[in-house]
C-alpha positions in Angstrom: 0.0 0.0 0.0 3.1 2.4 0.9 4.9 1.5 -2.2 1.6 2.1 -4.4 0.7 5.7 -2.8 4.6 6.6 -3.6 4.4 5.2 -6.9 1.3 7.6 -7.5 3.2 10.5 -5.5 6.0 10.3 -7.7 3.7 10.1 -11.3 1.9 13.5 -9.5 4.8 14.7 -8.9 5.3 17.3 -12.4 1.8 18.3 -11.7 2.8 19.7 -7.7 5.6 21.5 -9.8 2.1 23.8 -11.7 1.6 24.7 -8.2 4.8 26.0 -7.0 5.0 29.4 -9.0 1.4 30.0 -7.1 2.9 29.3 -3.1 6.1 30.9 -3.8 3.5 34.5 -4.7 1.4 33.5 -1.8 4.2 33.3 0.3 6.1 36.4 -0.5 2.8 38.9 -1.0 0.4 37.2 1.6 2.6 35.3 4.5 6.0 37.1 4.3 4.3 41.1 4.8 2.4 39.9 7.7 5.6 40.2 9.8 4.8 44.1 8.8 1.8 44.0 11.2 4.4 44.5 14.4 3.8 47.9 13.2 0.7 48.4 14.8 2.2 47.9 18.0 5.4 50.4 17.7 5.7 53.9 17.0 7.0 53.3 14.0 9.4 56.0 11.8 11.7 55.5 8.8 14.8 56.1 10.7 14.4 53.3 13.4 12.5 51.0 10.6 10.5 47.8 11.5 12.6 46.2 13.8 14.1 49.1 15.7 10.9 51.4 16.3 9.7 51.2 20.0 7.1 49.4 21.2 4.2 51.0 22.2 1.2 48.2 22.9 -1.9 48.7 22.6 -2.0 52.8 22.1 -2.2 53.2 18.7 -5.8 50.9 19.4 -6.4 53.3 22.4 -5.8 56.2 20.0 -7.8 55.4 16.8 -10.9 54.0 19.4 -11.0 57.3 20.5 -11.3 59.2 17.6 -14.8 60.5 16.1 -13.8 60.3 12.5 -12.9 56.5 13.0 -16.5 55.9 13.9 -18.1 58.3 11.5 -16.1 56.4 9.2 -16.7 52.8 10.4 -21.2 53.6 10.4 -20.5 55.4 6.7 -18.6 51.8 5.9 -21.6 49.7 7.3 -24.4 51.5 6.0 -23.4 51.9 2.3 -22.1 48.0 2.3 -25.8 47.0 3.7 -27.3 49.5 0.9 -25.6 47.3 -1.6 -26.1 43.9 0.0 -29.5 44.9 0.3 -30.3 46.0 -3.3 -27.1 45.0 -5.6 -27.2 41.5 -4.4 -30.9 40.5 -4.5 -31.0 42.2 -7.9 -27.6 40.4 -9.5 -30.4 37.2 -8.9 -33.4 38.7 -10.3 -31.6 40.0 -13.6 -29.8 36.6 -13.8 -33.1 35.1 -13.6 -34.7 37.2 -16.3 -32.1 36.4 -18.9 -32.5 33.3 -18.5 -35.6 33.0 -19.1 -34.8 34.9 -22.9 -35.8 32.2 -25.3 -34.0 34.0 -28.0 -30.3 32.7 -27.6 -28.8 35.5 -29.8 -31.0 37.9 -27.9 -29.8 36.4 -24.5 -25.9 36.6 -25.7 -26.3 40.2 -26.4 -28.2 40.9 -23.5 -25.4 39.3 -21.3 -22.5 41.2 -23.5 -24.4 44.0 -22.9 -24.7 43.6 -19.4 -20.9 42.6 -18.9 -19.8 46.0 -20.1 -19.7 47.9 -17.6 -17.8 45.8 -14.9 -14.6 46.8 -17.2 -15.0 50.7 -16.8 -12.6 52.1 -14.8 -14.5 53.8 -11.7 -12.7 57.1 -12.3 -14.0 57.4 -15.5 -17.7 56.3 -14.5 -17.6 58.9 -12.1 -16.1 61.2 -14.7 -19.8 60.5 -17.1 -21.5 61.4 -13.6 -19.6 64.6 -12.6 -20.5 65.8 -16.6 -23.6 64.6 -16.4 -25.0 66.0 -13.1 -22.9 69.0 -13.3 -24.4 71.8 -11.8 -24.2 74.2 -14.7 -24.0 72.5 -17.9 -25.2 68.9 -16.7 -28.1 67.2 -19.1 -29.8 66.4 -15.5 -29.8 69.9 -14.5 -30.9 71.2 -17.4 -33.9 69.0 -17.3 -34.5 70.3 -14.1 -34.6 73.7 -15.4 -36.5 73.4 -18.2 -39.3 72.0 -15.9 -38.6 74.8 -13.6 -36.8 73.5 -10.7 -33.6 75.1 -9.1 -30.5 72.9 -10.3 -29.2 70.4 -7.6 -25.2 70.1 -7.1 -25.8 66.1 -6.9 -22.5 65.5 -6.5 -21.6 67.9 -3.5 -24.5 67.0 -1.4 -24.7 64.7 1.3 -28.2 63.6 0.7 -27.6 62.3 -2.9 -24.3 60.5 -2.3 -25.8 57.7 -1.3 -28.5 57.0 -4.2 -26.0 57.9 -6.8 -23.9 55.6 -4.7 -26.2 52.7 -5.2 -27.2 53.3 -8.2 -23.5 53.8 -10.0 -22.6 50.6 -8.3 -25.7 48.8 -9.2 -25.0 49.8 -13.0 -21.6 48.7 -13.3 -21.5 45.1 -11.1 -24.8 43.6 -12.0 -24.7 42.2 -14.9 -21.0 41.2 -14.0 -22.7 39.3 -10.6 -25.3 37.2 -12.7 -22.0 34.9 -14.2 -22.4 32.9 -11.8 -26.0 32.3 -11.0 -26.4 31.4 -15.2 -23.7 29.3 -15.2 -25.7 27.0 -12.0 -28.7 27.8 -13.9 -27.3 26.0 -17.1 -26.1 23.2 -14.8 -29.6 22.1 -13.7 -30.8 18.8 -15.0 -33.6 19.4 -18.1 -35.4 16.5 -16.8 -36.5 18.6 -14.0 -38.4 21.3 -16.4 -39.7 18.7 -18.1 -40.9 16.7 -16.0 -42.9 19.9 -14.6 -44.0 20.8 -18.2 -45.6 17.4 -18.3 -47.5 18.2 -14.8 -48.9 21.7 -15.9 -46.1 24.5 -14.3 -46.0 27.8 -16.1 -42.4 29.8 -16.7 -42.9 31.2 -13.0 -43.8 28.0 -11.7 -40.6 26.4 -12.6 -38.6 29.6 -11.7 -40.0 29.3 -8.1 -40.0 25.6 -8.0 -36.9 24.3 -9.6 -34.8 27.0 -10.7 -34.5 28.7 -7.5 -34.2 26.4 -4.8 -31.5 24.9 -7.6 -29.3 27.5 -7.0 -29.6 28.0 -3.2 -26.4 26.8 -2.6 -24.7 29.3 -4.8 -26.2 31.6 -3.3 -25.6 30.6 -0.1 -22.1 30.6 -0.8 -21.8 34.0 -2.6 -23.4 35.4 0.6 -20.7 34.3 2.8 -18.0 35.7 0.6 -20.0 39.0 0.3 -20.6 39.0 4.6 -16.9 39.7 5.5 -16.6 42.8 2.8 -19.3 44.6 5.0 -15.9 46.5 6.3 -14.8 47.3 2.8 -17.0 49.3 0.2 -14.4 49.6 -1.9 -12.3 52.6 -1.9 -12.1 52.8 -6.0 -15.4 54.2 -6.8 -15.3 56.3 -3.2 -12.2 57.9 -3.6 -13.5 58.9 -6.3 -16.8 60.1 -5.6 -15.5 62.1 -1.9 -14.8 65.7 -1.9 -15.2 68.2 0.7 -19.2 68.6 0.8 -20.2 65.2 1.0 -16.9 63.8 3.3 -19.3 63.6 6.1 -21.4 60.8 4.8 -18.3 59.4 2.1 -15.8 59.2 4.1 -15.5 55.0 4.7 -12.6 52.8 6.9 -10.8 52.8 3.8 -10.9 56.4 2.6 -10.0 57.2 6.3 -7.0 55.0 6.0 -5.7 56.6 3.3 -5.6 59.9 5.0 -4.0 58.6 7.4 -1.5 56.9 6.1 -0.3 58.8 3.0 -1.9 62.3 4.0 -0.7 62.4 7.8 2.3 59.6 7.9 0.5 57.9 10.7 1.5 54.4 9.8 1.3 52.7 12.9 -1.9 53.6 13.2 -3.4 53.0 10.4 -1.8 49.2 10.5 -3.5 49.0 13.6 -7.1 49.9 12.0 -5.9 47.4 9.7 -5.3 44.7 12.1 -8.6 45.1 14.2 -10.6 45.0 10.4 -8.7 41.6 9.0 -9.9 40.1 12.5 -13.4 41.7 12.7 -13.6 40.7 8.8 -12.5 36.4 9.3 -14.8 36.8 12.7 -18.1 37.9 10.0 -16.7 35.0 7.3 -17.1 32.5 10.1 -20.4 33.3 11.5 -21.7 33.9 8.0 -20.7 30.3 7.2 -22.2 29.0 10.3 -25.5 30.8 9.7 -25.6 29.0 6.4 -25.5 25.9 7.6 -28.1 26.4 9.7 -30.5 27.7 8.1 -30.3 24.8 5.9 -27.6 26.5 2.9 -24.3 25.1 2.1 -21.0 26.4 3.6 -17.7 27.0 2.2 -16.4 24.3 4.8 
């Protein structure tokens, strides 16, 4: 039995080399700068470097805890990433069920292309259309707004239309990106099923409540789980973008705050310590998420 599993060991053997290019990046990019994180317990400076910075504990925590921009920051994070789980990801479903339900298979192709298109903008020139667009002065929206006699809105430097155009924006440009993978376990359940329910009277909705649905459950399930832990991350291309001075008070996310920080006020070892606290809060929300799955009946990603 020994010399059989080291005969197969040895014929696998080319096929671990495939792999190694992969662990040698994980190592050096994921593993290797996590020795970096001491930072966040020194008060670190360029001159002293990594090693010879003093230690400091837990202050920086102490410090960045007991700052009101950190937790302005952190509720803008949560409630923007709950505004997108709760209409960007039940909508990613519905659209994904809607094309497939296209009978037309040329029509469905370009429907999908269509939809695909927008995932490969760059945020920063999305948010380039939307500054021209709902310009103040010379902005098509605005102009519509005049013509029917309202005063012009600066949508982009107001606090109460960040979020909408927030949604919406994002909404726009990941949807039909998002459906990939519900069509492609839609396309993976068994025709026997449909037919079987044609033969017993089921209309289109019917057999999207019946079969296609509870068919793909478990990807959703599992989509959910990887989409829990980003609830601390929006996402700092399309909000870099989008902050400015007027609407910083409801823009300004973990991330964004970070980035002040860090490059704007050279507080590393802070900012490593936000980081710390938000990989641990983040694996803590992946694990729950997967147990809740389970639970309630889903499939986990363990």
């Amino acid at each position: 039995m020994q010399r059989l599993s080291a005969v197969r060991w040895k014929g696998l053997l080319p096929l671990y080399f495939f792999l190694l290019p992969g662990v040698v990046l994980i190592i050096l990019f994921n593993y290797i700068p996590m020795l970096g994180l001491q930072i966040a317990f020194k008060d670190y400076n360029f001159r002293d470097g990594i090693w010879g910075s003093p230690w400091v504990g837990l202050q920086n925590f102490k410090e960045f805890t007991a700052s009101a921009d950190f937790w302005r920051a952190t509720g803008n994070t949560f409630l923007l990433t709950m505004l997108r789980l709760l209409f960007i990801f039940p909508t990613t479903i519905i659209v994904a069920l809607l094309i497939n339900e296209v009978r037309s298979f040329r029509f469905k192709r370009f429907v999908q292309s269509l939809s695909y298109l927008p995932h490969f903008i760059s945020w920063i020139v999305v948010v380039g259309f939307l500054d021209a667009f709902l310009s103040i002065d010379s902005g098509g929206a605005n102009s519509l707004l005049r013509s029917l006699g309202f005063e012009p809105i600066a949508f982009m430097g107001s606090e109460t239309w960040f979020r909408p155009i927030f949604v919406l924006s994002s909404m726009w440009k990941e949807v039909g990106w998002g459906t990939i993978l519900y069509l492609a376990a839609i396309s993976g359940i068994n025709p026997v099923f449909y037919e079987a329910a044609v033969m017993d009277g089921a209309g289109r909705f019917a057999q999207m409540r019946y079969i296609t649905i509870p068919c793909i459950v478990p990807i959703i399930s599992i989509v959910l789980i990887l989409t829990v832990p980003g609830l601390l991350s929006v996402g700092i291309d399309q909000i870099y973008a989008m902050i400015n001075p007027a609407n910083i008070g409801v823009a300004e996310v973990i991330d964004t705050y970070v980035l002040r920080l860090g490059i704007g006020q050279a507080q590393y070892s802070m900012t490593a310590a936000i980081g710390l606290v938000m990989s641990v809060m983040s694996a803590i929300l992946l694990i729950l998420s997967n147990m809740l799955s389970k639970r309630i009946g889903g499939d986990g990603i363990w």
